[in-house]
C-alpha angles and dihedrals in degrees: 000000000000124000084259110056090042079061101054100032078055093049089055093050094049091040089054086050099047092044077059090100087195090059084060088049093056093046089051090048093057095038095055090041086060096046084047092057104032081056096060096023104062110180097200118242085015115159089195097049095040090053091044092051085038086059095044090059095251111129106235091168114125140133080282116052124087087226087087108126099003101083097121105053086044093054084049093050094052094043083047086050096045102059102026079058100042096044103049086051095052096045078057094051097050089038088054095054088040086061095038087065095039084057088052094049095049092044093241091118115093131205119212105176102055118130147166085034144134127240132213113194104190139018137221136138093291080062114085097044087050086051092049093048088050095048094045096051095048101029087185112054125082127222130232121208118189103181135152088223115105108282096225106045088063102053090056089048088055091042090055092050102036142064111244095245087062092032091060101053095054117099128195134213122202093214144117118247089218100060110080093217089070102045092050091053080063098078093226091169089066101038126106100209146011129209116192113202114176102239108247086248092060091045089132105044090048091132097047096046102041095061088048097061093046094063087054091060105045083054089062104031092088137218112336136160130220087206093052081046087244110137118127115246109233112175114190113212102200093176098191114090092212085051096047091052085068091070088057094058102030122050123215103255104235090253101072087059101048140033133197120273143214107305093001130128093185127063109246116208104249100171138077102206120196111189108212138186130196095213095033081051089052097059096041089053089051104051110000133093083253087056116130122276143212127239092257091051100256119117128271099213117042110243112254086252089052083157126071093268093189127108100357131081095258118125132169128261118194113192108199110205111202112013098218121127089308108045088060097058090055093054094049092052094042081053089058107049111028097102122125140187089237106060109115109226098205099044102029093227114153100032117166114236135214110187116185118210115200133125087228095047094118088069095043087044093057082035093062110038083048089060094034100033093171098048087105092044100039116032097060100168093051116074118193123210129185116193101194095210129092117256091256088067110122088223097058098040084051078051099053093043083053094039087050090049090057103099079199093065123091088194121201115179107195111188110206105177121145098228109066101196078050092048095039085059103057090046088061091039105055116120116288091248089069091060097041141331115241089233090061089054109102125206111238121203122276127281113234085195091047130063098233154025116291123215121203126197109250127235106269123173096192099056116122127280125221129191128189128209105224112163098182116072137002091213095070075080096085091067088075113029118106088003113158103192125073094303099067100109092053116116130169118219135162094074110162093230084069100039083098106042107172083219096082093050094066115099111176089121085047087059110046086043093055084044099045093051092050105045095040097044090086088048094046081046091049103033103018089250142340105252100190127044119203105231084211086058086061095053090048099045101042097083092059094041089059103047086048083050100053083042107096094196088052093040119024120205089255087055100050092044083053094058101045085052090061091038081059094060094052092087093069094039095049083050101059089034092055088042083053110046095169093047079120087068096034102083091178096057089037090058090043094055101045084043075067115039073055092062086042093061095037089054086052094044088052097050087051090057099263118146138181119270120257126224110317096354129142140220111277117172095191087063100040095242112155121193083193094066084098126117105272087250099064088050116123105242097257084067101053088051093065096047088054089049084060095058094040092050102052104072084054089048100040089053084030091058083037088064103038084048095061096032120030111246084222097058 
C-alpha cells in the first residue's frame, strides 16, 4: 500500500470517527470535566492552569504566573482552540443529523417507542388506498411499513398517492417479514392493528406466505385477552383469487394465531384475523348486504334482482364480459346469492343464469369445473353458459339485442377487461337495444323555438344494467352520475381506493347469525324450531357470541366465511321480505323463501368443497360430506325448520345490528 493511499484509507477511518456526533459528546464531557476542575483546583505558577483560565476569559496574570509576556501567542492559541473545536463539532453535528435523516430515508432507523399504531408488512400497488382509508379514519395514529422493497421508491410512491398530512405520519422500515429481527423491531405488542399485504416478488406464493407471516406476528404481539377485547386485529390481504380459495378449503391451525405467555405452558390466541380479497370485496360491494352505500343509505349498485322476483317468471341473468380475476369473483358472489323464491324445482323454469363471454371461455370453462367439480350436481337453480367469441362477435352482439328485448330478464352486463380505456369503450359501444328500445321513446310536444318535433327516453326500470370495471380512479364516476341519454345505466366499479372498504370488516350480523345457530340448536332439536325471538335475548347474549365468534377453537375461518356469505344474501332476502310484510301469514311465500335460502346454503356449501353423501354414507365433517346436500324437499322436519327460522330471523337481526351499531351494546 503506498504512503498515499495509507493516508487516505486513515483519513477515512478517522472522517467516519469524528461524523460520529457522540464521539464529540464525549470529547465535550471531559473537556469540560478538566476546565471544571482546573477552575476550582489552581495549581500556583501553573502554565497549564494559567492558559485554561486564560481561555476561559478569567485574568490569571499576576507577579506570579508564567503567562507574563506571552499574552499574544496564547490568545492565538485559544482563538486557534475555539473554532477548530467548535467547528469540528458543529460539522459533526451537522454530519450526525445529515445521517439521521439518511438512515430515515433508507428505513434502517428503528423506533422503539412507538406505540398505539398500526403496522403494514408488506407493500404492493392495493397499498396506498388501504393506507389512506386507515389514516383518515384515525387522523392521529401513525402507520408503520416494513417492507424489502426500495425504500425510496416507495415514499415517493406514497407521496405521489397521498395527501401530506397522511404522507408524514407513515414510517418505513428496510427489512424482510421472515427474519425475526425485523418483525420484533415492529412493537406489535403496542400496536393497535396489522395489515398484512403479500410483497409483488412473492405474487404467486400469496397463500403460503401470508400465513407465515402471520405466525410471526401473533409470536410478538404479546399477551392479550379475547374477554378484555384485546386481541390484536390482523387482516391478511392474499390478492390472487386461486390463492384465496385456499382459505376456503384449508382452515388457519390455532397456533399461527396465538403464542405462549408469561408464565404459560399453553399458546393463547392473541389475535383477531380477517382474510380479504380485492376482487372477492368488489363483488360483495356491487350486489351483497355489505354493498356500498350512499350517504343517504341507498345503495350505490342496483341487486342483480333490482325487480320484485316473487311471484312472476322473471329470473336474472348476469353476462360477464372478460373472465380475468375479476370476472371470477363475480361469478362466485353471484353463485352465492342467485337463489329466488320463484325457481321451480321440478321443471327448472326461472333459473338464474351466469354466461361468461370470452374468446378464451373453453379453457376457463375446463378451468373451472376442474377446481368446482359438483357445480353441475349440486347448484341446481344456477346455469352456466360460456360463449368462446370476443364481444365484437356479430353473433353476440345478435344474443344480447335478443337477451335486452326478454321482459323476463333482469339483465346485468359486467364488463371485467383488464384494460379499462378498452373496457370503457365497449360499455359506450353495445348495441342500442341495450340503451333503450325505440318503443320506449315518447313524443314530447313541439317546440315553438325548435323546427321539429323532440323525443325523450322514457323512464324504464327493466332496462339493462352495465357495469365497468375501471381500477384507476373513483372520479371517473362523475361522467355518469345524473346523466339523462342512453348511458344512463352505466356504473364503474372495481377502483383500487375501495378495494378495502372497513364496512365489510364489520361483523356484528355475523355474528348474531353464528350465536343464534348454536344456542338455539338444542331448542330447534327440542321444540322444531323456535318461532319468536325476544329482542332483549339479543342484547344479553351478544357479548358471548362474540366472544365465541373472535375464539378460533369455538369458530373456525370456514365458519365464519360461511356466515358472512349468508349475511350477503340477506340483501335479497330483506328486500322481498320488506316488499311482503305479511310473508309470516303467506305460507306459500314463506316456503318459497326458506326452499331458497336451502339452495343458497347448498351453493355455499358447494364453492367450500362440500359435497352429498353417496349410498350408506354418513355426515363427516373432516371430509366435507353433508347428509343435508339434498333437494329441500327430501329434509327431515327438523331441517326445514331451520331454513324457515332463517327467513323468519333476518328482518330482528337486521333492526337488532341497526341499534348496536349506533349505540354500543356495551355501553
Amino acid at each position: 500500500m503506498s504512503i498515499k493511499e495509507l493516508f487516505v484509507d486513515q483519513w477515512t477511518w478517522f472522517h467516519r470517527k469524528l461524523t460520529n456526533i457522540w464521539i464529540y459528546f464525549v470529547m465535550l464531557v471531559l473537556f469540560t470535566s478538566v476546565v471544571i476542575a482546573v477552575v476550582f483546583w489552581k495549581a500556583p505558577n501553573n502554565l497549564f492552569t494559567d492558559f485554561v483560565c486564560y481561555y476561559l476569559g478569567i485574568n490569571p496574570i499576576t507577579n506570579d504566573s508564567q503567562l507574563k509576556g506571552h499574552e499574544f501567542p496564547i490568545i492565538m492559541i485559544a482563538i486557534f482552540g475555539f473554532f477548530t473545536f467548535n467547528g469540528l463539532l458543529i460539522a459533526a453535528f451537522s454530519s450526525g443529523v445529515e445521517r439521521y435523516v439518511e438512515r430515515i430515508r433508507e428505513g434502517r432507523k428503528r423506533f422503539f417507542f412507538l406505540s398505539n399504531h398500526y403496522i403494514m408488512i408488506g407493500y404492493n400497488h392495493y397499498s396506498p388506498t388501504i393506507i389512506e382509508q386507515i389514516l383518515t379514519n384515525d387522523p392521529k395514529a401513525k402507520l408503520v411499513i416494513l417492507t424489502s422493497e426500495d425504500v425510496k421508491k416507495v415514499r415517493k410512491n406514497l407521496q405521489a398517492s397521498l395527501s401530506s398530512n397522511i404522507e408524514k405520519r407513515i414510517i418505513i422500515y428496510a427489512g424482510d417479514g421472515n427474519a425475526n429481527k425485523h418483525i420484533s423491531a415492529l412493537n406489535l405488542h403496542k400496536a393497535i392493528g396489522v395489515y398484512i399485504m403479500v410483497e409483488e416478488i412473492e405474487w404467486k406464493n400469496q397463500y403460503t406466505q401470508g400465513v407465515m407471516l402471520l405466525k410471526s406476528v401473533a409470536q410478538y404481539a404479546g399477551p392479550r385477552s379475547i374477554t378484555k377485547g384485546s386481541l390484536l386485529p390482523v387482516n391478511l390481504f392474499i390478492n390472487e383469487p386461486s390463492s384465496y380459495d385456499l382459505v376456503q378449503k384449508l382452515s388457519i391451525p390455532p397456533k399461527y394465531v396465538s403464542s405462549k405467555q408469561t408464565g404459560e405452558s399453553v399458546r393463547i390466541q392473541n389475535i383477531d384475523l380477517h382474510v380479504s380479497n380485492y376482487y372477492e370485496n368488489w363483488a360483495r360491494l356491487l350486489w351483497s348486504y355489505m354493498g356500498k352505500k350512499k350517504e343517504n343509505g341507498d345503495y350505490v349498485y342496483d341487486a342483480l334482482d333490482f325487480e320484485p322476483i316473487e311471484g312472476t317468471d322473471k329470473y336474472v341473468h348476469l353476462v360477464i364480459v372478460g373472465y380475468n380475476n375479476m370476472g371470477h369473483a363475480l361469478l362466485m358472489e353471484a353463485l352465492r346469492i342467485c337463489h329466488y323464491p320463484n325457481y321451480d324445482e321440478e321443471t327448472g323454469r326461472n333459473r338464474s343464469v351466469i354466461t361468461i363471454i370470452d374468446s378464451q371461455s373453453d379453457k376457463y370453462e375446463e378451468q373451472l369445473y376442474a377446481q368446482y367439480p359438483l357445480l353441475k350436481e349440486q347448484i341446481k337453480d344456477v346455469r352456466i353458459d360460456f360463449m368462446a367469441l370476443p364481444l365484437e362477435d356479430r353473433n353476440v352482439r345478435k344474443q344480447l339485442k335478443e337477451w335486452s328485448y326478454d321482459k323476463n330478464q333482469m339483465l346485468t352486463i359486467a364488463i371485467c377487461v383488464s384494460d379499462p380505456d378498452k373496457a370503457l369503450t365497449m360499455a359506450l359501444t353495445l348495441p342500442e337495444e341495450l340503451y333503450f328500445h325505440y318503443e320506449e321513446l315518447e313524443l314530447i310536444s313541439k317546440d315553438s323555438a325548435s323546427p321539429g318535433d323532440k323525443q325523450i327516453i322514457k323512464e324504464n326500470p327493466t332496462r339493462t344494467r352495465i357495469l365497468v370495471c375501471q381500477k384507476a380512479k373513483e372520479a371517473l364516476t362523475d361522467l355518469f352520475e345524473g346523466r339523462k341519454d342512453s348511458y344512463k345505466q352505466i356504473r364503474l366499479f372495481g377502483f383500487y381506493i375501495n378495494g378495502f372498504d372497513t364496512e365489510l370488516l364489520k361483523d356484528e350480523l355475523a355474528i348474531c347469525i353464528n350465536g343464534i345457530y348454536s344456542d338455539y340448536q338444542k331448542s330447534l332439536n327440542k321444540t322444531n324450531g323456535v318461532k319468536d325471538i325476544d329482542t332483549t335475548v339479543l342484547y344479553s347474549k351478544y357479548q358471548d357470541w362474540k366472544e365465541n365468534w373472535l375464539d378460533r377453537t369455538k369458530t373456525s375461518e370456514m365458519d365464519k366465511l360461511a356466515t358472512r356469505y349468508q349475511v350477503d344474501y340477506y340483501r335479497t332476502l330483506l328486500g322481498i321480505i320488506q316488499r311482503n310484510d305479511t310473508y309470516k301469514t303467506n305460507p306459500l311465500l314463506l316456503n318459497q323463501l326458506a326452499h331458497a335460502e336451502h339452495r343458497r346454503w347448498i351453493a355455499e356449501r358447494t364453492l367450500a368443497g362440500w359435497r352429498q353423501i353417496k349410498d350408506e354414507e354418513k355426515r363427516v365433517d373432516e371430509l366435507k360430506i353433508h347428509k343435508c346436500i339434498i333437494s329441500h324437499t327430501q329434509l327431515p322436519e327438523i331441517e326445514l325448520t331451520k331454513d324457515t327460522n332463517v327467513v323468519e330471523f333476518a328482518p330482528v337481526l337486521h333492526e337488532f345490528v341497526g341499534k348496536i351499531t349506533n349505540k354500543s351494546v356495551h355501553d
